[in-house]
N, C-alpha and C positions, 0 to 999 in steps of 0.2 A: 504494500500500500504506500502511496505517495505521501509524503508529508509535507504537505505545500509552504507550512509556516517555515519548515527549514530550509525549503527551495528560494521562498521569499529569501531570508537572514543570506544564504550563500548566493544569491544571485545578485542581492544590494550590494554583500562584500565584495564580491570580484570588481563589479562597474565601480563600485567607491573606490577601491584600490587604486582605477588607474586615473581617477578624476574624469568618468564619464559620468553626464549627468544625467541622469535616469529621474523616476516618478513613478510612482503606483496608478495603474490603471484597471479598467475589467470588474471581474467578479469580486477580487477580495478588496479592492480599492470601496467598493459600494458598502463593504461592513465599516468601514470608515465613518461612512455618513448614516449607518444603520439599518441598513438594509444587507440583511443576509439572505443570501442563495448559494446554489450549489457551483460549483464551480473545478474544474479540471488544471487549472493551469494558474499559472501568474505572469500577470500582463504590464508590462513597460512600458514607455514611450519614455523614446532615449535619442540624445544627441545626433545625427543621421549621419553628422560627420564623422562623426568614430565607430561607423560600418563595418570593417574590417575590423578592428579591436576588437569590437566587442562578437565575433566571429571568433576573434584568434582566443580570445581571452577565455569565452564559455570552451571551446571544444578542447584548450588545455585543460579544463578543471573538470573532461570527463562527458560536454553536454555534445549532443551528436546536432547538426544544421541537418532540418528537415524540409525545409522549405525558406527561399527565401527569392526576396523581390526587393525591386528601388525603395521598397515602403514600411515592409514585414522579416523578422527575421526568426523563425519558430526553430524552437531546439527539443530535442527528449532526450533523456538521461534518468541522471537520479530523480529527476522531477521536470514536469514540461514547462516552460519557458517561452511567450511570447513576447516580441520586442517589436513593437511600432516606432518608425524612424521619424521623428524629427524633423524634414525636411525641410521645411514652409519658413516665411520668419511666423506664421502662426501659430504654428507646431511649437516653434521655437519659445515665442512668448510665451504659451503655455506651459514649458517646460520649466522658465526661469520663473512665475509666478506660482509652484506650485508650494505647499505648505507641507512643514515638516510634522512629521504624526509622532509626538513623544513614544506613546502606544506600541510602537510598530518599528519605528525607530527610522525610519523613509520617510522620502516625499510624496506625499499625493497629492492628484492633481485637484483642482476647485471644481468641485460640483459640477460649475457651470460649462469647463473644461470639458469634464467626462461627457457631460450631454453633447458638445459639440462633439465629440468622437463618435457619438454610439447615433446621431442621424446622420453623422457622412457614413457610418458603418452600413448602416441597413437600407441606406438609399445607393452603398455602391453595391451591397450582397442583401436583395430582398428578401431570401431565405432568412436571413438574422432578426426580421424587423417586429415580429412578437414580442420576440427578449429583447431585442434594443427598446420596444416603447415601453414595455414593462418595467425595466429596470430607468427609464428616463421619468416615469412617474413617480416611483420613488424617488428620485432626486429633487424632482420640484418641489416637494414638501419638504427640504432642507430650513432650517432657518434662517434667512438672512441672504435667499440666493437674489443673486442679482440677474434679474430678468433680462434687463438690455443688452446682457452678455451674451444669453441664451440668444434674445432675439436676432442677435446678429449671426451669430452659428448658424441658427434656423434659417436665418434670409438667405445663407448663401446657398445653401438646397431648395430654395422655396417653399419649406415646412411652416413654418412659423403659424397658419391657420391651425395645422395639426399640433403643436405645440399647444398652442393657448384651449383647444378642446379637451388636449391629455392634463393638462392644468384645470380645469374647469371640474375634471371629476373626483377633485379632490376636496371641489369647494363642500 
């Protein structure tokens, strides 16, 4: 059996190690903000320019590249490992504003962060888009999220109607 929390701790180690900048995303990133589901793996969003590194770094410490694109870099090993790159300066801002989780001992990213991920997710892989709006409904009931932020994620897919109705059912 996988034991994700240790995958977490050794996967934050190696990228801290070499001063890649990483953030919690996905499934365990949402226990963060309270919302627990099940989940398979632990998910990144890391530096896109330390591509290679962070390629060389996991597969020295044992983790096998299963899949990888300009965007995505998925690993199995002692525990699975996905790493969404950075590219964008959006991506990027998001990276540097992300908050550090005492808890946890990482950065996660802002709420509103994740929500921009999870409707470019399921607007680029419709298959995902149940769990992406599920898990984006719990996120709007965070406290203190900042809607404008969301709105802007949303406009750039053109969601933002379906945004504000997935908000609506929570009134």
């Amino acid at each position: 059996m996988i034991n994700l929390r240790k995958t977490l701790n050794e996967a934050h180690a190696i990228l801290e190690a070499d001063g890649i900048a990483h953030a919690l995303i996905g499934g365990f990133a949402l226990a963060v903000y309270g919302y627990h589901r099940a989940t398979a793996d632990i998910d990144f969003l890391a530096d896109g320019t330390k591509k290679e590194a962070i390629k060389a770094l996991l597969s020295k410490k044992g983790y096998k590249l299963q899949y990888e694109s300009a965007e995505v870099l998925q690993f199995s090993g002692p525990g699975f490992i996905d790493i969404l790159l950075a590219n964008r300066p959006l991506s990027q801002e998001m990276l540097k504003e992300a908050v550090l989780n005492s808890a946890l001992g990482v950065y996660v990213l802002k709420a509103e962060d994740i929500i921009g991920l999870k409707i470019q997710a399921y607007k680029n892989d419709p298959s995902r888009e149940l769990q992406d709006k599920a898990d984006i409904q719990q996120l709007l009931a965070v406290p203190q999220l900042d809607l404008n932020r969301v709105k802007k994620y949303a406009d750039l897919f053109g969601e933002w109607e379906v945004i504000k109705k997935i908000k609506d059912v929570l009134k």
